[in-house]
N, C-alpha and C positions, 0 to 999 in steps of 0.2 A: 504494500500500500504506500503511497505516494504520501508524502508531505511537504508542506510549504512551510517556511519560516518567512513571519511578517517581521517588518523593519516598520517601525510605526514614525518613519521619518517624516510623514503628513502632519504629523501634529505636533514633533518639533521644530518645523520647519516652518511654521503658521503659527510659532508662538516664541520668536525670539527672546524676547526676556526670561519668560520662563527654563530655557533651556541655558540662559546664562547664567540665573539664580541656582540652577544645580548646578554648573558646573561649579561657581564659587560656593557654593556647599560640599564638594567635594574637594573643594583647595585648589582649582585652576580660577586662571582669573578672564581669558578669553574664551566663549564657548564655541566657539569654530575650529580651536588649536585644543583644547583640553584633554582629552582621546576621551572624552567620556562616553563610556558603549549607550549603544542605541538600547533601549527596550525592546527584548524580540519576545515574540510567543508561537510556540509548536503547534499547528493546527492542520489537523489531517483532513483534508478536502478530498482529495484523489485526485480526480483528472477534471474536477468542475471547475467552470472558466469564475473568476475573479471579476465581476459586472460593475461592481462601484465602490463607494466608499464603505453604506452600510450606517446600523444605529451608532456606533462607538470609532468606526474607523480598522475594526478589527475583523480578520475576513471569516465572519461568521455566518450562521442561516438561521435568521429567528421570525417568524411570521407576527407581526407586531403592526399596531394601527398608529402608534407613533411614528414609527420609521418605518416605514410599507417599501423600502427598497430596497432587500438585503444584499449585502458584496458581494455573495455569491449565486451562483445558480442551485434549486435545490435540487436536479438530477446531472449524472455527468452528460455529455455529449458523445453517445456511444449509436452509434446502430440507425434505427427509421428517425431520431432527433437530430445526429448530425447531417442527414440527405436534407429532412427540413430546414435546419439552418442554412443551407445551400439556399435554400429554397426561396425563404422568407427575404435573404437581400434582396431579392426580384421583387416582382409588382406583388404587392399583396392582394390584390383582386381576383389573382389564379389562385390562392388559397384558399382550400372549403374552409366549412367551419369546424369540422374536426380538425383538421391539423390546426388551426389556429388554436384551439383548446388543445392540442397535445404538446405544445410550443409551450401555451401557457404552463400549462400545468408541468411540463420540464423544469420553466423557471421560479414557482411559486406552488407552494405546494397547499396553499388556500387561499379561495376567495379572500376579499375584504370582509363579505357580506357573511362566510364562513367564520372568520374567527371574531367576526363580531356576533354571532349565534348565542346565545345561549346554553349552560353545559351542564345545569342542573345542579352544581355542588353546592347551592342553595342548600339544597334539603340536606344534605352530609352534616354540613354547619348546624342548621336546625335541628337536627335528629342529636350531635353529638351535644349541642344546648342542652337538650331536652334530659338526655342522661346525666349530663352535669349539675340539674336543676335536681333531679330525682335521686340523685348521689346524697347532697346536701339534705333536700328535706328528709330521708331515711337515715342519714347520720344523726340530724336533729332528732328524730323521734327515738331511734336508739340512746343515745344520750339522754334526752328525758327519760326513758322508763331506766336503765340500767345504771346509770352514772349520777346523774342528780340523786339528790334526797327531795323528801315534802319540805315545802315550801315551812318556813317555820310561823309561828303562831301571832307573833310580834307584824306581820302582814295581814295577815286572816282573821285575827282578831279585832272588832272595830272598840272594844273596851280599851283595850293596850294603844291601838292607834291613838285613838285620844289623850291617852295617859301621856306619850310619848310630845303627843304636839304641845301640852301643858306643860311641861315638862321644859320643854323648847325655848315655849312663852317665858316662863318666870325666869329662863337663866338668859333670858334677852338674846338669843342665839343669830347672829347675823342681820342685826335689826337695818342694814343699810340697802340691802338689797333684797334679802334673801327672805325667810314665811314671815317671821316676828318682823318686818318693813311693814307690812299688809294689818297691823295688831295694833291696838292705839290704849295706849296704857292709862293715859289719864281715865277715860270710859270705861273699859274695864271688856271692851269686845273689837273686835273685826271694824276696819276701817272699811265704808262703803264706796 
């Protein structure tokens, strides 16, 4: 299998400063003389032709509505594709409409209308929501019956409640903001 080493020299050659800021990061002070290596990356294509730039500059194949023109082709040019390539530099009006979708689809391996479709992971999301949710409230309810104790008395009692709010009252318990704000001592009850 055939691979290509890219020299991503498009995009340091389209951004002078930047390529001079590394190299004086690297201790050269000209970036044209520096020897600073190029950034490559190993990308096995095979024998597909190299069409453009691409989303990033990198000669990849990704079907995207952002960048609808990838660098590469996504089949190689092997057999009844490369007779059509012959073909297609010629008038395109002696092409049927099969070969023009066999062309196509050599170079794109989905419609626009394709990958902007719908793919249903919707529900995968939801469904795995839904266990999520159902995880929790079964944790919840096992913790209540197994792990909790009863609730103690000093709650469920409305005798004790009261005790506790009296209680509250006469030791003047956060009279600035908090229950005893709401108390009015000179009266001897509940401010209205």
């Amino acid at each position: 299998m055939a691979g290509l080493i890219c020299k991503n020299r498009v995009l340091l050659s389209r951004a002078p400063l930047l390529s001079q800021l590394s190299a004086r990061a690297y201790g050269g002070g000209d970036a044209h003389h520096s020897g600073l290596p190029l950034p490559q990356t190993k990308v096995d294509i095979g024998q597909r032709e190299v069409v453009g730039f691409g989303g990033n500059g990198e000669a990849t194949y990704i079907d995207s509505v952002m960048a609808p023109f990838p660098a590469i082709r996504f089949k190689e040019d092997a057999g009844e594709i490369m007779a059509l390539r012959e073909k297609e530099k010629g008038d395109w009006k002696k092409l049927t409409k099969e070969e023009k979708k066999v062309l196509y689809r050599a170079s794109f391996c989905q419609t626009l209308a394709e990958v902007e479709a719908p793919t249903g992971e919707w529900k995968s999301v939801l469904g795995l929501t839904l266990v999520g949710i159902s995880i929790g409230v079964w944790g919840y309810l096992w913790m209540k019956a197994f792990v909790y104790g009863k609730v103690p008395d000093t709650i469920t009692n409305e005798e004790k409640q009261k005790a506790q709010i009296d209680r509250m009252i006469a030791m003047r318990v956060n009279p600035i903001e908090g229950l005893t704000s709401n108390y009015d001592y000179e009266k001897g009850q509940w401010k209205k």
